[in-house]
VEXDREN-2710 file (C-alpha; in Angstrom, 1 decimal):
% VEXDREN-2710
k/r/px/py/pz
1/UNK/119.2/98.2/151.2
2/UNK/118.5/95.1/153.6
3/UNK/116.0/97.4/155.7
4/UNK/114.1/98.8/152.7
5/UNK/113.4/95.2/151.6
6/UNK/112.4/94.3/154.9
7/UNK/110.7/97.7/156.0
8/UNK/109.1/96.9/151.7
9/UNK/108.0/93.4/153.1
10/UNK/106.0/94.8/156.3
11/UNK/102.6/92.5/156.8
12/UNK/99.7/94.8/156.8
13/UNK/96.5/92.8/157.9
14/UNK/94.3/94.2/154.6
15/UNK/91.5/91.7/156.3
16/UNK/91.6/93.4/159.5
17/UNK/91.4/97.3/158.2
18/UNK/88.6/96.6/156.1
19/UNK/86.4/94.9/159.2
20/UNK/87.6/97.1/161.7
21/UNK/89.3/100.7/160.5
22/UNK/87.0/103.4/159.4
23/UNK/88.6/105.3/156.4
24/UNK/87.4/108.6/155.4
25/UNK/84.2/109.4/153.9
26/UNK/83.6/105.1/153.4
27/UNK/80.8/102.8/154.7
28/UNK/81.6/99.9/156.5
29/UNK/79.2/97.8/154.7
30/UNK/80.8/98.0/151.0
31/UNK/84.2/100.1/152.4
32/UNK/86.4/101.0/149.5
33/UNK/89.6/99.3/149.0
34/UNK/93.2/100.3/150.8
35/UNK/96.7/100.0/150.0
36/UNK/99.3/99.4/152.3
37/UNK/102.0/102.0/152.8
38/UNK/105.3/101.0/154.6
39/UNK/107.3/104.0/154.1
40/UNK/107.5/107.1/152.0
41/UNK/110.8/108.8/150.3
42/UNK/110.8/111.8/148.2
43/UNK/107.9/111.7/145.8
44/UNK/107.5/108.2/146.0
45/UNK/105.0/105.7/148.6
46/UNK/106.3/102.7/148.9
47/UNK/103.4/99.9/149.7
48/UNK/104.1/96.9/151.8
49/UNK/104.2/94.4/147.8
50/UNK/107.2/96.3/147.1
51/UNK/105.7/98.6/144.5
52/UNK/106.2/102.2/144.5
53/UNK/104.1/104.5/143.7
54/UNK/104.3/108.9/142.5
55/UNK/102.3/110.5/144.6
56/UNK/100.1/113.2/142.8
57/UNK/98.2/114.3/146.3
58/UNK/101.2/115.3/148.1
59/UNK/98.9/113.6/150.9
60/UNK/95.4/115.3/150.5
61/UNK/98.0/118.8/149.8
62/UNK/99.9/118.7/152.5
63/UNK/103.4/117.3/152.2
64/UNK/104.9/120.4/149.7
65/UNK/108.2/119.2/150.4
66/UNK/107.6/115.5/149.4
67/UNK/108.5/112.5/152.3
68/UNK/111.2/111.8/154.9
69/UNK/112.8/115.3/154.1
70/UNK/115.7/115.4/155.7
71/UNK/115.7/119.1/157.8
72/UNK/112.0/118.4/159.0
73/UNK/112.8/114.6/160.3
74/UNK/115.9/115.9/161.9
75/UNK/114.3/119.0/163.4
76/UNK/111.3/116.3/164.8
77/UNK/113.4/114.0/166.3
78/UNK/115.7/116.9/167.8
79/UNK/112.4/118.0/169.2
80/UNK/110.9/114.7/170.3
81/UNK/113.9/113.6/172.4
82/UNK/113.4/118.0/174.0
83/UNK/110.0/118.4/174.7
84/UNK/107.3/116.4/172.9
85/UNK/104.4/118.3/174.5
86/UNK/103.5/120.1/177.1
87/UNK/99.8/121.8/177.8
88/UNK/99.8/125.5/176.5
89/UNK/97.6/127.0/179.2
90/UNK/99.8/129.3/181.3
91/UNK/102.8/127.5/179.8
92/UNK/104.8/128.5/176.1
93/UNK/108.2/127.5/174.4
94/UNK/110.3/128.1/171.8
95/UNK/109.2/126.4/169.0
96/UNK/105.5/128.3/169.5
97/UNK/107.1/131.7/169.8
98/UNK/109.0/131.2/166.6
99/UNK/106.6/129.7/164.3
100/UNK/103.9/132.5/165.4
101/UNK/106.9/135.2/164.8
102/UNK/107.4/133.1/161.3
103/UNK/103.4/133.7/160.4
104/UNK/103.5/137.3/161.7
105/UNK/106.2/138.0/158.9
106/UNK/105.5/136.1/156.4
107/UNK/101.4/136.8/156.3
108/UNK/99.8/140.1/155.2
109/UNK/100.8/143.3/157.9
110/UNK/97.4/143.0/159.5
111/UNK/97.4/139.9/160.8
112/UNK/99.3/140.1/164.2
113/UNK/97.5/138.0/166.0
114/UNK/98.3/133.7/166.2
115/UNK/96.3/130.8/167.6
116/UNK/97.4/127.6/167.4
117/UNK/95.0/124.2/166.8
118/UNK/95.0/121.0/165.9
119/UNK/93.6/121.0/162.2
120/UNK/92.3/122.6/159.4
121/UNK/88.4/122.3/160.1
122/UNK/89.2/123.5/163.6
123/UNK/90.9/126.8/162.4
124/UNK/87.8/127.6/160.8
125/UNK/85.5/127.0/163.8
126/UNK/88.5/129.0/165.7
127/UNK/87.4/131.9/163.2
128/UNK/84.0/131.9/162.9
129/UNK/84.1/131.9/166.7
130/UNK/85.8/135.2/167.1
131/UNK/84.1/136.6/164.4
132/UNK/81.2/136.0/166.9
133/UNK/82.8/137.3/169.7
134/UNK/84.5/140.2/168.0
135/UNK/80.8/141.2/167.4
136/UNK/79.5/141.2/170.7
137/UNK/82.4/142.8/171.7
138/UNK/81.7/145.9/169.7
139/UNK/77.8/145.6/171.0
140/UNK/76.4/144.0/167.7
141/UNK/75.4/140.8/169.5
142/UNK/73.0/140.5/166.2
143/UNK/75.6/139.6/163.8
144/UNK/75.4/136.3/164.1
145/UNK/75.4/134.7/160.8
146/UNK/78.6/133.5/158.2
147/UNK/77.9/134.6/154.4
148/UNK/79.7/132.3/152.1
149/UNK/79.7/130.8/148.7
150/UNK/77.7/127.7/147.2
151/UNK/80.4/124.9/146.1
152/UNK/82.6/125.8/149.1
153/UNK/84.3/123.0/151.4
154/UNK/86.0/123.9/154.6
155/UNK/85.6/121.0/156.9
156/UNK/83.8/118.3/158.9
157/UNK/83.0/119.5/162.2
158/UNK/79.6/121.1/163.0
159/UNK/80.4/125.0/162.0
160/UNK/82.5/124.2/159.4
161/UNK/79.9/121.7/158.2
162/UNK/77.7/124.8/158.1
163/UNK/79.7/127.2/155.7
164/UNK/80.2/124.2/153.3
165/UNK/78.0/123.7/149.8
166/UNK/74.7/123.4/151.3
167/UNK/73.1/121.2/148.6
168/UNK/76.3/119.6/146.8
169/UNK/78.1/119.4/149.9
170/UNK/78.2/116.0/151.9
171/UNK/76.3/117.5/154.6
172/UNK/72.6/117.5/153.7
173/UNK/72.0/114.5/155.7
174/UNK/72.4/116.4/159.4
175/UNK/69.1/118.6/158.7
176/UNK/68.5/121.3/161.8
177/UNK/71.7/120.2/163.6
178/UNK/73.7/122.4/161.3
179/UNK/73.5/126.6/162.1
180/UNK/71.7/127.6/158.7
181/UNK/74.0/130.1/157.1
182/UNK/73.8/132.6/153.9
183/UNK/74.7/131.3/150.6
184/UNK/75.6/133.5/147.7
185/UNK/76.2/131.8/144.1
186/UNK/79.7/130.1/143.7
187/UNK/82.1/133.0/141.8
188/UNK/81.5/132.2/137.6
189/UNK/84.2/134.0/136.3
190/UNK/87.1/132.2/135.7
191/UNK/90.4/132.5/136.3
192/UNK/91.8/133.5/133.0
193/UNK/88.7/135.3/131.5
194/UNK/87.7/138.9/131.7
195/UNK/85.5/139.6/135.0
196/UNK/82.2/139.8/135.0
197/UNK/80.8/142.4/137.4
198/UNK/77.3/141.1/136.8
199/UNK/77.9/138.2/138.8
200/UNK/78.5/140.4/142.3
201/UNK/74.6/141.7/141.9
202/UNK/73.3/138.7/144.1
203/UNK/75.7/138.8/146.8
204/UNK/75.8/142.8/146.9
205/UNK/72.4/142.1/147.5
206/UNK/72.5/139.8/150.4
207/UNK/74.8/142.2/151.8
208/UNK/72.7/145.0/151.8
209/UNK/69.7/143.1/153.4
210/UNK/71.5/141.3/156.0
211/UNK/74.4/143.1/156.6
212/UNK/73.3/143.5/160.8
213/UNK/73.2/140.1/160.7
214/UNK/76.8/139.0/159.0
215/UNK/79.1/138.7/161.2
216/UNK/81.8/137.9/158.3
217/UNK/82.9/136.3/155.3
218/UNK/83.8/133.6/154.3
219/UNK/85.9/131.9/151.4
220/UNK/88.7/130.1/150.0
221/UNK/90.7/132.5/148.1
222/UNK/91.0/131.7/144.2
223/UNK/90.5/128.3/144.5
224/UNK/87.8/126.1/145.8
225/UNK/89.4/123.3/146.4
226/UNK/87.0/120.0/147.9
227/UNK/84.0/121.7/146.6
228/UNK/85.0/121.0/142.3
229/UNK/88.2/122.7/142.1
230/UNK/87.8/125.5/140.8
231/UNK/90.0/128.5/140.5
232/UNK/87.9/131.7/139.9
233/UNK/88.8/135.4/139.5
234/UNK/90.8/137.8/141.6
235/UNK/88.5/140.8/140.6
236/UNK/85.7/138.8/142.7
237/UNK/87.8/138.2/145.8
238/UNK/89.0/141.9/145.7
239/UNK/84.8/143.1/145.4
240/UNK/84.4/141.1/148.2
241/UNK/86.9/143.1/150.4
242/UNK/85.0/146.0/149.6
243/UNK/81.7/145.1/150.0
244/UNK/83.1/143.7/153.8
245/UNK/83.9/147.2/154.3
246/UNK/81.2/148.9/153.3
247/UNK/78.8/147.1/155.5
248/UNK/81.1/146.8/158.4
249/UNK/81.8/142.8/158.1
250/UNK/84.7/140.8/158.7
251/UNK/86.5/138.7/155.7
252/UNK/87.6/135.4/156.9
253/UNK/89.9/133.6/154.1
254/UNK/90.3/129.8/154.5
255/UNK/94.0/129.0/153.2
256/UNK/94.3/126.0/154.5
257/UNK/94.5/123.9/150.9
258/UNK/95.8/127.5/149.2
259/UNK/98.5/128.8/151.6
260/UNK/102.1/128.4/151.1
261/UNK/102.5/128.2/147.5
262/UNK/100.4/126.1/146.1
263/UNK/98.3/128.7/143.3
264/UNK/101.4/130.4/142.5
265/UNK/101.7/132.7/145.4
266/UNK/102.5/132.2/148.6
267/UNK/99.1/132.6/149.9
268/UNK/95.9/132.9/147.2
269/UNK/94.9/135.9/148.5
270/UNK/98.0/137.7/146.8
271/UNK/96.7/137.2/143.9
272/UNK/93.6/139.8/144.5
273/UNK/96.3/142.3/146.3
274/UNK/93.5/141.9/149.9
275/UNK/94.0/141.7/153.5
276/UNK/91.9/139.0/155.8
277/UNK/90.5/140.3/159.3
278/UNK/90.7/136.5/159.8
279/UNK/92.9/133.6/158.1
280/UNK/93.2/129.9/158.6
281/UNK/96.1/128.0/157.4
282/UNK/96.5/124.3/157.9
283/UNK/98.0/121.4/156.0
284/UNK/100.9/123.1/154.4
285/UNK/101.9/124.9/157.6
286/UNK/103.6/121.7/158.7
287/UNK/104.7/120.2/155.3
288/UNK/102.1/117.5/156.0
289/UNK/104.5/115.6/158.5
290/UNK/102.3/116.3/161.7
291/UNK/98.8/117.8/162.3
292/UNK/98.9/122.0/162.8
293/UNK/96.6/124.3/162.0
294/UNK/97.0/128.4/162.8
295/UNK/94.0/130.9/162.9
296/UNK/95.4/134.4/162.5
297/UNK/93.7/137.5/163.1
298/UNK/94.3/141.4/163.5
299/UNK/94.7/143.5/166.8
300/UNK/91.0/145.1/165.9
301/UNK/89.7/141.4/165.9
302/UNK/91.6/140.3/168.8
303/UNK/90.4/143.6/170.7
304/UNK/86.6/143.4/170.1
305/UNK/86.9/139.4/171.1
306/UNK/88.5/140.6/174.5
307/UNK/86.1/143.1/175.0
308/UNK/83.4/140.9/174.7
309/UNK/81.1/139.8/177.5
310/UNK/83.4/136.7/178.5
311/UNK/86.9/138.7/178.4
312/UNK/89.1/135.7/176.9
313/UNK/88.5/133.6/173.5
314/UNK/86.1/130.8/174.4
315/UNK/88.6/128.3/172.7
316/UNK/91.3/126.2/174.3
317/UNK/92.3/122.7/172.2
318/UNK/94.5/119.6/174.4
319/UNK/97.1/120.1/171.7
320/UNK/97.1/123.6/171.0
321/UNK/100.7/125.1/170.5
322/UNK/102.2/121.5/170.6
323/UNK/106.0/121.7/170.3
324/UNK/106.6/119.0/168.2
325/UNK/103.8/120.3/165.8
326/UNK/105.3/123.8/165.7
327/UNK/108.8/122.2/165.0
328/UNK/107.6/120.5/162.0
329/UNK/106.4/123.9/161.2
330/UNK/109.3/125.8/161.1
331/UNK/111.5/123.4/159.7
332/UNK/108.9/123.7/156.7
333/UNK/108.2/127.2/157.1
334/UNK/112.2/127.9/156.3
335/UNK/112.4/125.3/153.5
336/UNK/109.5/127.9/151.9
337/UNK/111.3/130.8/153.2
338/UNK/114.6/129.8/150.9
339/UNK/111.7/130.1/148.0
340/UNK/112.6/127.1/145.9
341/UNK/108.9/127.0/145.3
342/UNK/108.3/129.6/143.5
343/UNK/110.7/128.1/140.5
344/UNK/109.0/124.7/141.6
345/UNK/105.5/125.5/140.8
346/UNK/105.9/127.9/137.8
347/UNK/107.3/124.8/136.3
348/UNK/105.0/122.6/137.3
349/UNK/102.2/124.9/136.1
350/UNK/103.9/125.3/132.9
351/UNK/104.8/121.6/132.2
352/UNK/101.1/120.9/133.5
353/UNK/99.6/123.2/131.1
354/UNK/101.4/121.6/128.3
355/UNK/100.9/118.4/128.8
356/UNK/97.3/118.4/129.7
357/UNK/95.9/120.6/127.6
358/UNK/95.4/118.0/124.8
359/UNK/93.0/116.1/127.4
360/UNK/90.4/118.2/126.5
361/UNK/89.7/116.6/123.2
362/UNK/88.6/113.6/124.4
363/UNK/84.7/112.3/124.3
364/UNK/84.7/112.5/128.8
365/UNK/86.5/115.8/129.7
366/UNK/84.4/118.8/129.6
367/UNK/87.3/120.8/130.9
368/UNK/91.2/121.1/132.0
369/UNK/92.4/123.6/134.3
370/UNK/96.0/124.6/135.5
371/UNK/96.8/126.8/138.1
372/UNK/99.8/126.5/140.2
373/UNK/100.6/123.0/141.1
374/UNK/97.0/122.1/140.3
375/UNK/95.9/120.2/137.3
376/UNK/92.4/119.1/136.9
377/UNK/90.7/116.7/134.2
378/UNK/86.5/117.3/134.8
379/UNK/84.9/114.9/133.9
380/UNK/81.3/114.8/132.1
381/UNK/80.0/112.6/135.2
382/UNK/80.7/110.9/138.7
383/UNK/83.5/108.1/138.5
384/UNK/83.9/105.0/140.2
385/UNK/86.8/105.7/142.8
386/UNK/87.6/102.3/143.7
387/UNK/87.9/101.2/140.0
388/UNK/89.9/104.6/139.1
389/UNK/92.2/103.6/142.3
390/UNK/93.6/100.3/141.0
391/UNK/93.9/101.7/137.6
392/UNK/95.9/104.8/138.9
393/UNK/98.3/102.1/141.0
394/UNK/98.6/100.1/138.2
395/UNK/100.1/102.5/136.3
396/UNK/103.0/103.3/139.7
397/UNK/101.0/106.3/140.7
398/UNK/98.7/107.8/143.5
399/UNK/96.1/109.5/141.9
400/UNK/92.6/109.8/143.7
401/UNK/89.6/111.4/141.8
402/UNK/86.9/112.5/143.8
403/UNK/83.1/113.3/142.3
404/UNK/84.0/113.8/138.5
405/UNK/87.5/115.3/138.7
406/UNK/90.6/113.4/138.0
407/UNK/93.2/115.6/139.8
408/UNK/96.7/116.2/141.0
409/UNK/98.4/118.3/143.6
410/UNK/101.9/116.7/143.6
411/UNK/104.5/117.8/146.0
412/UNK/106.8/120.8/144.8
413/UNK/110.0/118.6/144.7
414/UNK/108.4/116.3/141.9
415/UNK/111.4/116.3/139.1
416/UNK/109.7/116.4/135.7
417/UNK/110.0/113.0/134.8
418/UNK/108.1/112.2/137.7
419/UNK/105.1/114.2/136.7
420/UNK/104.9/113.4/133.2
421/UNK/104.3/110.2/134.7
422/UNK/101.4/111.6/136.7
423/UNK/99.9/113.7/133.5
424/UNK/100.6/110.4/131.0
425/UNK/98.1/108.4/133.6
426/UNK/95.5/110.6/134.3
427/UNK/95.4/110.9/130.4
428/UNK/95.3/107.4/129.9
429/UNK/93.0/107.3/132.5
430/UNK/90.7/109.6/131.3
431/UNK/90.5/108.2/127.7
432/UNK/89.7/105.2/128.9
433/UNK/86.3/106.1/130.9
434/UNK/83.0/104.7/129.9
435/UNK/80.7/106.9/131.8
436/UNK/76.6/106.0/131.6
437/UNK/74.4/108.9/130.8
438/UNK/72.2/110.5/133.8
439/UNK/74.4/109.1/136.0
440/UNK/74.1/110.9/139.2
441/UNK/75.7/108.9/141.7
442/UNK/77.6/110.8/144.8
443/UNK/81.4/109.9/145.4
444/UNK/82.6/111.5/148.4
445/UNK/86.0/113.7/148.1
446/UNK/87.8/111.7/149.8
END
């Protein structure tokens, strides 16, 4: 108890961060506000006043199993003290061999094929990469481009940049720097309502008339997550197969905020009944504790990149195949393997859907949604993060809207008690909101 008050008590120089730390997607001129976080338990953050707070981000999705679980700290510091890292070029070990065996089983039969990176954004530059190669492997050096989807999100970095929303997105500002890509509309249908074939006309379209040119595919399966949250129908994702194999183009699915549970099944495309040529998978993979991302791929993929003019995959990270990363891994990977979670996030869908649903009455909410462990208030405008923040930590929870979406992705050990809490203050929350009209102003997902 002594060393939780004291470890409770830790000075954080607030003054400091805000002069000198860069926080994600903030300006340095008017940088939002930060809380300081001495230790994390459960569900719960505990900042450096003492004050505790229910986290409904599970850490921007990642930490499933909540914080300081005991098998993955164990299985880290086992590891540490072992082999901490070691380069992966010419070298392997155990923990690699075993998490890519883990992904091999546990992933669709098609995917055979494992590389291991550092995050989420670079699994998809890892994919679109080999989708290149694959092509000029199999002498169709002209299929060059990525068709993807308008209000998509699947990372910073310059080609990730690229297949994100292209007029939404926060990436207008980099003009000719960024590869111009293929945009089809966003999916309309939703979810829960009867499919609309109407809406695959454009993107049939586009792949009729460009299909030399694709090189692949690509999406976030069910639910696009950064880009509004929005969870549309498996009838459009299962089209899309189709239409990939009809003009000879690869599907690349980007799981990294879908995989391992978090729509309901294990990964979102299960819920379509599809196989990817390509996957990513990222924050999950690890339970959140340590940085991991995988890009997957099948034995026809892997071939045609091998084949190709340079004879090895053009792609080699400092930290690929870390051991203490792939630890974390499958220490996480077994806690899904026991599959608590499925019971875990039927009943947080179910308790979600019940206790939000009455949200949608108020004057600001022009929608709820519930799918999995995702719960989504939108909003009939922007919102002021940092104002939202303190509100949200007032109330003893971590809550952060982005855009105009008050949302929660909590961790899949929350007890129920802990997210009625969460649901109770994004309600009050939300009834509270003022909002002017017109007002268009951009808040950043982060």
């Amino acid at each position: 108890m002594n060393t939780q008050k004291q470890i409770s008590n830790q000075f954080i120089d607030l003054d400091f961060d805000a002069k000198h730390l860069w926080h994600p997607y903030t300006s340095m001129n008017n940088a939002l506000p930060t809380y300081g976080v001495v230790s994390a338990e459960g569900v719960e953050l505990t900042l450096n006043s003492g004050a505790k707070l229910i986290d409904g981000t599970s850490s921007w999705w990642a930490c499933v199993h909540g914080y300081s679980h005991p098998k993955i700290v164990t299985a880290m510091q086992q590891q540490t003290a072992q082999l901490s890292h070691v380069m992966f070029g010419g070298i392997t070990h155990r923990p690699a061999v075993e998490l890519a065996r883990m992904l091999v089983d546990m992933t669709s039969e098609r995917l055979t094929k494992v590389f291991l990176a550092d995050s989420g954004s670079i699994a998809v530059e890892v994919a679109m990469k080999m989708a290149l190669q694959y092509w000029q492997g199999r002498d169709k050096p002209n299929k060059q481009k990525i068709l993807t989807v308008k209000s998509g999100y699947h990372g910073d970095t310059f080609a990730a940049m690229s297949v994100c929303d292209p007029e939404g997105g926060m990436h207008t500002m980099f003009g000719e720097l960024v590869t111009e890509q293929l945009f089809a509309p966003e999916p309309k249908t939703r979810f829960v309502e009867n499919f609309d074939a109407e809406e695959l006309l454009t993107i049939s379209s586009m792949f009729e008339d460009n299909h030399q040119h694709i090189a692949a595919v690509l999406i976030e399966p069910i639910m696009q997550g950064a880009g509004g949250m929005r969870f549309y129908h498996p009838e459009y994702l299962s089209a899309l197969r189709k239409l990939c194999d009809k003009y000879d183009v690869l599907l690349i699915l980007d799981e990294i905020a879908t995989g391992f549970g978090r729509t309901g099944k294990l990964f979102g495309y299960e819920h379509a009944n599809v196989e990817a040529d390509i996957l990513c998978l990222g924050k999950a993979l690890t339970g959140g504790y340590i940085s991991l991302a995988a890009t997957m791929c099948s034995d026809e993929v892997a071939k045609g990149v091998s084949d190709s003019p340079a004879g090895v995959f053009m792609h080699g990270p400092t930290f690929m195949g870390n051991p203490l990363a792939c630890t974390a891994a499958i220490a996480s990977l077994e806690l899904i393997n026991e599959q608590h979670w499925q019971t875990q996030v039927a009943n947080i869908e179910s308790q979600m859907k019940v206790e939000l649903a009455d949200a949608v009455n108020y004057t600001n909410v022009v929608d709820v949604r519930v799918l999995g462990a995702v719960g989504v208030l939108e909003m009939s405008s922007t919102l002021n993060t940092a104002e939202l923040q303190q509100q949200f930590v007032d109330l003893g929870v971590w809550i952060r809207p982005f855009s105009n979406l008050i949302y929660i992705m909590p961790p899949y050990t929350i007890s129920s008690e802990q997210l009625t809490r969460l649901t109770r203050a994004m309600k009050t929350v939300a009834s509270q909101i003022s909002l002017p009209e017109n007002d268009t102003s951009f808040i950043s997902h982060g």
